[in-house]
Every structure is written in structure tokens, then in C-alpha cells.
C-alpha positions in Angstrom: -96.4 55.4 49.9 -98.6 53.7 47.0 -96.2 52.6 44.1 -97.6 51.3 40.6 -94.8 49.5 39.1 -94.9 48.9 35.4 -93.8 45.5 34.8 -92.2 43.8 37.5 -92.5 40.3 36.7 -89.1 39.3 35.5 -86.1 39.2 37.1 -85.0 42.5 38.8 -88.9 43.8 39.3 -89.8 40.8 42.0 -87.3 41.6 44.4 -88.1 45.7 43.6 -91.4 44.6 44.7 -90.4 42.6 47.7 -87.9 45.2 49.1 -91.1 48.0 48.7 -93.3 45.6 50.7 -90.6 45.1 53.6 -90.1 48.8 54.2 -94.2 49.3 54.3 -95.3 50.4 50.8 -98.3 49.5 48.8 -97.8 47.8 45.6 -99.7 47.6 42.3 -98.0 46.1 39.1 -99.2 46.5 36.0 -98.3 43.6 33.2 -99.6 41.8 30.5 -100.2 38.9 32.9 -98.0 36.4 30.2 -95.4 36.1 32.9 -96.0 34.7 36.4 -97.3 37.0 38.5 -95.4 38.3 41.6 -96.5 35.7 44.8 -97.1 38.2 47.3 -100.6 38.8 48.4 -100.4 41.8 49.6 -99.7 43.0 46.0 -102.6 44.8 43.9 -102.5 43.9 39.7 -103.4 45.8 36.8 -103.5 43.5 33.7 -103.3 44.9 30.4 -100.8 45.9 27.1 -98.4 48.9 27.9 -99.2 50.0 24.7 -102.3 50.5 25.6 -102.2 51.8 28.7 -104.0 55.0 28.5 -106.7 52.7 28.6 -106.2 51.8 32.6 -106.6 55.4 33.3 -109.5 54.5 35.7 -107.8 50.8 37.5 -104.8 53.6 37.7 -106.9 56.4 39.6 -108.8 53.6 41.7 -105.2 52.4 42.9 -103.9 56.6 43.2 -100.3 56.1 43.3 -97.7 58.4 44.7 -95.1 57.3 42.6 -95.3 55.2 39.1 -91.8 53.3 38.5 -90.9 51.6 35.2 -88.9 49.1 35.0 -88.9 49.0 31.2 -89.3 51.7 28.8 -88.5 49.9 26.1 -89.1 52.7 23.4 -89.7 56.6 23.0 -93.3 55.8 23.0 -93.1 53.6 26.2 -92.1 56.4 28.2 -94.3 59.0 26.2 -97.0 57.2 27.0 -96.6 56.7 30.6 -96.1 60.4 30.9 -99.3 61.3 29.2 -101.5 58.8 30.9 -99.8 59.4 34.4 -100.6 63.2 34.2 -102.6 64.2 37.2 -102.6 60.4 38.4 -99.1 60.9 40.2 -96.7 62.6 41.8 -93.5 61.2 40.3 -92.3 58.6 37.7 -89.1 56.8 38.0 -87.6 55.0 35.0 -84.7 52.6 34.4 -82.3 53.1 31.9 -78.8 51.3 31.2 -75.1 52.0 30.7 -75.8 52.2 27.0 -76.4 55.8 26.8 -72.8 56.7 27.2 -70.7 57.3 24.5 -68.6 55.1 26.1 -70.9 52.4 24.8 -71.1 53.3 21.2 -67.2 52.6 21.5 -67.6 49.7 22.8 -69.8 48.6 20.1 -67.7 50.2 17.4 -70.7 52.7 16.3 -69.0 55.5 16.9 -65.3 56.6 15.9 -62.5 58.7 18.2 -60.8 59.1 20.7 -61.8 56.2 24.1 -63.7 57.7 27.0 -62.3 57.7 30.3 -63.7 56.3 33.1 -64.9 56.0 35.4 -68.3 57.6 34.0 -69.9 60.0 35.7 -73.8 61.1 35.3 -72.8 64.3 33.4 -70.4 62.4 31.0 -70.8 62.1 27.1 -73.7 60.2 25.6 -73.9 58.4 22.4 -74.7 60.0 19.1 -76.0 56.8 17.7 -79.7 56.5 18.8 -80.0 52.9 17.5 -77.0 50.8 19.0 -79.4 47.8 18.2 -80.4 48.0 14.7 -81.4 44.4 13.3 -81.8 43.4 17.2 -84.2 45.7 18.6 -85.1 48.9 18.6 -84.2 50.1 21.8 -83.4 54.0 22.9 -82.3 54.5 25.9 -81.2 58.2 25.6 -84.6 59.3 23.9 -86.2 57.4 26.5 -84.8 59.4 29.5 -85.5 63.0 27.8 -89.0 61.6 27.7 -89.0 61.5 31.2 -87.1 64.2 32.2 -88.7 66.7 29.8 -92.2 66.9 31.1 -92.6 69.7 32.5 -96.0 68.8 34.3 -94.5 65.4 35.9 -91.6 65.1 37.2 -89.1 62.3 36.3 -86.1 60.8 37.6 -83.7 58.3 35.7 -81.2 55.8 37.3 -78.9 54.3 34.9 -78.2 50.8 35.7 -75.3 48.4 35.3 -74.7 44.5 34.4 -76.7 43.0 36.9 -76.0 39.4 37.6 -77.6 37.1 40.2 -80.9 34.4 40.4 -83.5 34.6 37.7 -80.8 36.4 35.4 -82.4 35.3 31.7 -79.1 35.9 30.4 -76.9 33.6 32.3 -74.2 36.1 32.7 -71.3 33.9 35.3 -73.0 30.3 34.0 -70.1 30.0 31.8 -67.8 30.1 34.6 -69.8 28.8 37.2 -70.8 25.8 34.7 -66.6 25.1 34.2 -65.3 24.9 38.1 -68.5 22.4 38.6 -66.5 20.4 35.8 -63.7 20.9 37.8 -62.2 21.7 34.4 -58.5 22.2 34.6 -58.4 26.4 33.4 -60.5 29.4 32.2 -59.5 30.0 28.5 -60.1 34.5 28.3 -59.5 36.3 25.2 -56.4 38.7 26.0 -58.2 42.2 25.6 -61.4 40.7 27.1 -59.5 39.5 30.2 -58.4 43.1 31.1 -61.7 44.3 29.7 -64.1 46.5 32.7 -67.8 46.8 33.5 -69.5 47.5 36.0 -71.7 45.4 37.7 -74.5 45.2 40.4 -76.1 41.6 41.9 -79.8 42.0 41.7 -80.7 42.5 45.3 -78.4 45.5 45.7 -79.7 47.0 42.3 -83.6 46.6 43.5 -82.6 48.3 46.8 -81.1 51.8 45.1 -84.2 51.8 42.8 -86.5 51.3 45.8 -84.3 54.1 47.3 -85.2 56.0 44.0 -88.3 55.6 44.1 -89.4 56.1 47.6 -87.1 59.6 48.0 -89.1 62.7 47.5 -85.9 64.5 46.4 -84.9 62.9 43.3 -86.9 64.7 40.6 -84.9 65.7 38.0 -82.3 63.8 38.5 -80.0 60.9 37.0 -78.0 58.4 39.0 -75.6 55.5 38.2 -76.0 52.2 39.6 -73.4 49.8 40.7 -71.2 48.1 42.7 -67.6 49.0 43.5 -65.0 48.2 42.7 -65.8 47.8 39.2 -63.5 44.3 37.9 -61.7 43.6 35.0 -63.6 40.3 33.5 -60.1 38.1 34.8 -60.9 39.3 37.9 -64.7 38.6 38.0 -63.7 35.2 36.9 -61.0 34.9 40.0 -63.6 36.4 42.6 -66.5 33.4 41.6 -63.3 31.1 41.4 -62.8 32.1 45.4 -66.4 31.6 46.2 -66.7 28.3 44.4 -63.0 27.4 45.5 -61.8 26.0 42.5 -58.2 25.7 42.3 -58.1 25.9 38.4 -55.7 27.9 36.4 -57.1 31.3 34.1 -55.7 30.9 30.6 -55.5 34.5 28.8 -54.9 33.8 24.9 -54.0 36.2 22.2 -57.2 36.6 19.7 -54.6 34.7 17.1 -54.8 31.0 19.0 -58.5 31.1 19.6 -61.6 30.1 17.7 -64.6 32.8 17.4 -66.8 31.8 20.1 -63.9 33.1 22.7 -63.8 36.5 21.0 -65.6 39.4 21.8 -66.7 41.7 18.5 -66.3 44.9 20.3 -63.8 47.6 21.1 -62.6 45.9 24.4 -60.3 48.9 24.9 -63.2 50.6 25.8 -64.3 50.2 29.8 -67.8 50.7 30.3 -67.0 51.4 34.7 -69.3 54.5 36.3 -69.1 56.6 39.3 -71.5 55.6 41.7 -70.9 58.1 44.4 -74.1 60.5 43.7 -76.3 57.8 44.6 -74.4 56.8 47.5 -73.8 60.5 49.0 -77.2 61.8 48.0 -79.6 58.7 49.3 -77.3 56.6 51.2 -77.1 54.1 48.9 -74.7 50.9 50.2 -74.8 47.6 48.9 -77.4 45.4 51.2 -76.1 42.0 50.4 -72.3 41.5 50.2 -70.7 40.1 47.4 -69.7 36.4 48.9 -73.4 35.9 49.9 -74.2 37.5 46.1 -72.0 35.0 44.2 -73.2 32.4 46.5 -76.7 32.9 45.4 -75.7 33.2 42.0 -73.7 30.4 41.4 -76.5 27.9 43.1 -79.2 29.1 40.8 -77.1 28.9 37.6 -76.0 25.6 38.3 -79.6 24.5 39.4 -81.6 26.2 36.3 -78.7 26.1 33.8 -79.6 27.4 29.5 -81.2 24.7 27.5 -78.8 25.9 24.8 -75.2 25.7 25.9 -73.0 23.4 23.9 -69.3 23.4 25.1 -66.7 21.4 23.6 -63.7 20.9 25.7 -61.9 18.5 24.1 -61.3 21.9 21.4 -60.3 24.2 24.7 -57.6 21.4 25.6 -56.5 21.8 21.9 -56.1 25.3 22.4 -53.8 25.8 25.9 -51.3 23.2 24.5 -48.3 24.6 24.8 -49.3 27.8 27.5 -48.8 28.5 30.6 -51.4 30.0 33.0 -51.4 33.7 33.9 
């Protein structure tokens, strides 16, 4: 099958790429060419703006895909425009999406009002009313995004919805904070009380590029919408306690009422609110199972945190030890 991905430079999109490539695909991405480009030769590349990319229209014929996948459709007119240039060029487009279309997540971020959702969340379940859950950040809109691609009539378009995904190359650092503390060998984990028994669900990189790979390889999918993730889905205490069992620190987890903490320990969002999905669609309807186990995942993840930590983390335990006087570990 011939794949153009769109993007595919950064972070989840290189091992996308690398998984295609194993199971015999040909591979074009198409990028701006600011990021380094994917190291693998067998790989075709389009350079160019996405915002521009009705412009390729010939670079796209020449390669022909089957499918066009992409990775980032970061606005309404992202995905429009794929859809209008990919008209006649393709067979398929497969676009990735988050948890933040739920309603679940406007909860979470305190944009919407009533009643919490429950979980877990599946494909069919409520989605936020607020189109702009980043306003003053970004612009980003997810749910306009996926009726972009599921409402052409003359291409069709399938949608998989992904999680928190953690693992090497992860921009955002997501278990360095922990990771970074058991290499101290500090004495305890300080966690914010509601954030402790806080839920989200996650997915380590690998496994996440395998289901979109799935996705985008499966001639059946049109039309549809999956979730992506791993189960089970942990509370954040217990995410901290399963990296604390890979990294065997014998430390102690210190949960806090908001009350004894300073700000950078508290979480400005409705942590009564679990963001955990239903993954089972995926799994029944495409096999989807988890290629890399999670010991080997945190394994992986914890050696590239600690070997390219953030240039801008500033910690200052001498304040933590300030803040546990007096309370026992939980």
C-alpha cells in the first residue's frame, strides 16, 4: 500500500513511519522540512507549507497514494484542505484527533458546567460544546476537525482519537518529573490529593503508532471513530507507583490536601473529572493489542527522560521537605 503521511517528523510520526515500513508499505511524508527528516531511505519526501498544500497536487499524484494519514490537523482549515486537495488523489484519509473532544474534557477544564461524565468513554459519548478549549493558547478544534473529515461525502475519512501518550522523543516530558525525583533518590513523591486519585488514559508511543498503522492500512475503517489507549487506565498515584516499580525506588508517595501545598503542586482543573475511554472497538474490530509491554515501555521512557531531560526545570526540594513535615506516607 502507498501511504502519504502529513507530517511525521516529531515524536509519534517516526515510529508511524517505521512500523509502515516493517510491515511492507511505501512511505511519503510531507513536511515543511524545519524538523529533521525521518532517517529511513526507503522513505519518499514532499517538502512544502500545509497551508499550502493544494499546491503539491502534482508531487502528490506522482507519488499516488492509497491512503493519506494526518498526523496533525491542527485547525478546521487543516483538515478542509487536505480533503479538497486529496479529492481524486486517494482512496482514504485517516486523521488523528485527541481526548479533548469529549465533554468529559470541557469538565475537566472547567469550560463547561453540570453534572461529571462517567467513564469509561466510549466513541459515541458526549462531546464538548465549547469549540475553543484553548483560547489565549491556541486555536485548536478538534471536534470541527473530525466533521471535516467524516463529512466528505466524496472521500472517505476515519478518525482515531488518541490518548496521553508518553514515551522517547515526548516534547512534553510527561513521567520526567517522576522519573527525574527516584534518580535523586529523593526520600517521597509529594501529589496533590484530588490529583492523586485523578484518571487518564494513556498509550506509550510505540503501541499508539501500531493502532494508527492498523488504521490506516485496514480497508474497513471508513467512517469510523476509534479510541486509543492502553488498559488499565491508572489513577496518577498509581502511574507514579508503576514507574516507581520499574525504576525500583523504594521512596514513599506523599498525597497532600491542596491547603499544605504551594501552587506549582496543584492542578487548575476539575480533577473530579476522569478523562479514561473504552478501547475495545479498536481492539475487537482490528485486533488491536498493545505491541510493547508496559515494563519494556517505562523502561524506554525513563532512559530517554533522564538522558535528554527539559532545559527548563527548576525544582526546589529543600521547599518539598518543608512541606511533608509532620505527614506520614500514604
Amino acid at each position: 500500500m502507498r501511504i502519504l503521511v502529513i507530517g511525521g517528523t516529531n515524536f509519534i510520526g517516526p515510529y508511524v513511519v517505521k512500523r509502515l515500513l516493517q510491515k511492507g508499505h511505501q512511505v511519503a511524508v510531507f513536511n515543511r522540512g524545519k524538523t529533521k527528516k525521518v532517517q529511513f531511505h526507503e522513505v519518499q519526501h514532499i517538502q512544502g507549507d500545509r497551508n499550502r498544500f493544494f499546491e503539491h497536487v502534482d508531487n502528490i499524484k506522482k507519488f499516488s497514494p492509497d491512503v493519506v494519514l494526518d498526523m496533525f490537523p491542527y485547525t478546521q482549515r487543516d483538515a478542509q484542505l487536505v480533503m479538497d486537495t486529496c479529492k481524486g488523489l486517494t482512496q482514504r484519509v485517516v486523521a488523528l484527533s485527541s481526548l479533548d473532544v469529549y465533554r468529559a474534557y470541557s469538565i475537566f477544564r472547567r469550560l463547561e458546567e453540570g453534572d461529571l461524565e462517567p467513564v469509561p468513554l466510549k466513541e459515541s459519548a458526549p462531546l464538548r460544546s465549547s469549540m475553543y478549549p484553548y483560547r489565549g493558547i491556541d486555536e485548536s478544534l478538534y471536534h470541527y476537525e473530525e466533521q471535516t473529515v467524516l463529512g466528505e461525502q466524496e472521500l472517505p475519512g476515519t478518525i482515531l482519537r488518541l490518548p496521553m501518550v508518553y514515551g522517547p522523543e515526548d516534547d512534553r516530558h510527561r513521567t520526567f518529573e517522576y522519573v527525574k525525583r527516584m534518580a535523586d533518590q529523593r526520600p517521597y513523591i509529594i501529589l496533590e490529593e484530588e490529583a492523586a486519585h485523578w484518571s487518564w488514559t494513556r498509550g506509550y508511543v510505540e503501541n499508539v503508532a501500531e493502532a494508527i498503522v492498523l488504521a490506516t492500512t485496514d480497508v474497513r475503517v471508513s467512517g469510523k471513530i476509534y479510541n486509543v489507549g492502553e488498559v488499565p487506565s491508572f489513577t496518577l498515584r498509581e502511574w507514579v507507583l508503576e514507574i516507581a516499580k520499574i525504576f525500583e525506588w523504594k521512596g514513599e508517595m506523599m498525597v497532600l490536601p491542596k491547603e499544605r501545598l504551594t501552587q506549582s503542586f496543584i492542578y487548575p482543573y476539575e480533577m473530579k473529572q476522569d478523562i479514561v475511554i473504552d478501547t475495545s472497538l479498536i481492539r475487537k474490530e482490528l485486533g488491536y493489542a498493545e505491541v510493547v509491554d508496559r515494563k519494556t515501555a517505562l523502561k524506554k521512557t525513563m532512559t530517554w527522560e533522564l538522558n535528554h531531560p527539559p532545559k527548563d526545570y527548576e525544582w526546589d526540594y529543600e521547599r518539598e521537605d518543608q512541606l511533608v513535615k509532620g505527614h506520614s506516607p500514604t
